[in-house]
C-alpha positions as CSV (number, residue, x, y, z in Angstrom):
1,X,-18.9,5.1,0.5
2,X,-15.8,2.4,0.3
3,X,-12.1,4.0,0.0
4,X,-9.5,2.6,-0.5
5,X,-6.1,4.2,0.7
6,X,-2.8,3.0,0.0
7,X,0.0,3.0,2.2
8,X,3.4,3.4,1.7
9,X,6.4,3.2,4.2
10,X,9.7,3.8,3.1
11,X,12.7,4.0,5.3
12,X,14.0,7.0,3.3
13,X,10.4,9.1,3.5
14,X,7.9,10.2,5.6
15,X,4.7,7.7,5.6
16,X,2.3,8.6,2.5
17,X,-0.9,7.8,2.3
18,X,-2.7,8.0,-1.6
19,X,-7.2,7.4,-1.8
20,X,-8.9,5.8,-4.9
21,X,-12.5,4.9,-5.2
22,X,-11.1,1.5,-6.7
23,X,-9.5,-1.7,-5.3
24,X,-7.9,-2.2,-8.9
25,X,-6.7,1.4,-9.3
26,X,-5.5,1.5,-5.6
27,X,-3.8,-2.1,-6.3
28,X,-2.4,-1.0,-9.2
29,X,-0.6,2.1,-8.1
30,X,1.0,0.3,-4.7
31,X,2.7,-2.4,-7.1
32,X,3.8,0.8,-9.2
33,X,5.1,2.5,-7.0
34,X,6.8,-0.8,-5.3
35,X,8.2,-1.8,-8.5
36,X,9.7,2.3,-9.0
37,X,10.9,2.3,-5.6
38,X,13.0,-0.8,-4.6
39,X,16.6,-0.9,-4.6
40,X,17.4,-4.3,-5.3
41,X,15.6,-7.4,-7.3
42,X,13.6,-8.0,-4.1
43,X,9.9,-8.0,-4.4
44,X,7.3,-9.9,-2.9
45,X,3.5,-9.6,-2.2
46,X,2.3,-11.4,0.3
47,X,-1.4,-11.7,2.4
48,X,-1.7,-9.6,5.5
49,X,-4.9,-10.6,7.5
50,X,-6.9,-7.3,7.3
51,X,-5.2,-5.5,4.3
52,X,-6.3,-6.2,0.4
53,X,-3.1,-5.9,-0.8
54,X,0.6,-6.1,0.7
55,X,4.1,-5.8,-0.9
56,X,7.6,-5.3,-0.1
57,X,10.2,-4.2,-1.8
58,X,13.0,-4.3,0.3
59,X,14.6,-6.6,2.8
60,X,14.8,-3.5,5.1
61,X,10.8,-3.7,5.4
62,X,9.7,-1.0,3.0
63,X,6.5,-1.8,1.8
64,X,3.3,-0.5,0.3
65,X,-0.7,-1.9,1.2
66,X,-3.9,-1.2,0.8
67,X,-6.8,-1.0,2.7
68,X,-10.9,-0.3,2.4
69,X,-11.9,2.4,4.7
70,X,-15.5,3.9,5.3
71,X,-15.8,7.7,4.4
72,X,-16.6,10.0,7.0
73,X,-16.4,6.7,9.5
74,X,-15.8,7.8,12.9
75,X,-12.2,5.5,14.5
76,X,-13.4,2.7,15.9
């Protein structure tokens, strides 16, 4: 079974990781909580090889992504 978790590293908090069984909610809830979190008017998503989705929302780096993960997959 797909995952999809959805990372989010802020500056001002500990990593948090969130799991949805779908790419759109998972998608979703990262530009959510991207938009909710940013400081300033800057926001921009942009392709990371290897992730479905990637924004930031600060020029410090903070940023949220998601990406598809196997359940129960060993680390490979």
């Amino acid at each position: 079974m797909i995952i999809y978790v959805l990372m989010v590293q802020d500056r001002h908090t500990d990593p948090q990781s969130y799991v949805f069984d779908t790419l759109e909610a998972a998608i979703a809830a990262a530009r959510q909580l991207a938009q909710a979190a940013r400081r300033t008017a800057y926001y921009v998503e942009e392709p990371i090889a290897g992730w479905l989705f990637h924004a930031c929302y600060s020029v410090e780096g903070d940023a949220v992504w998601v990406v598809a993960k196997e359940l129960n997959a060993p680390p490979a």
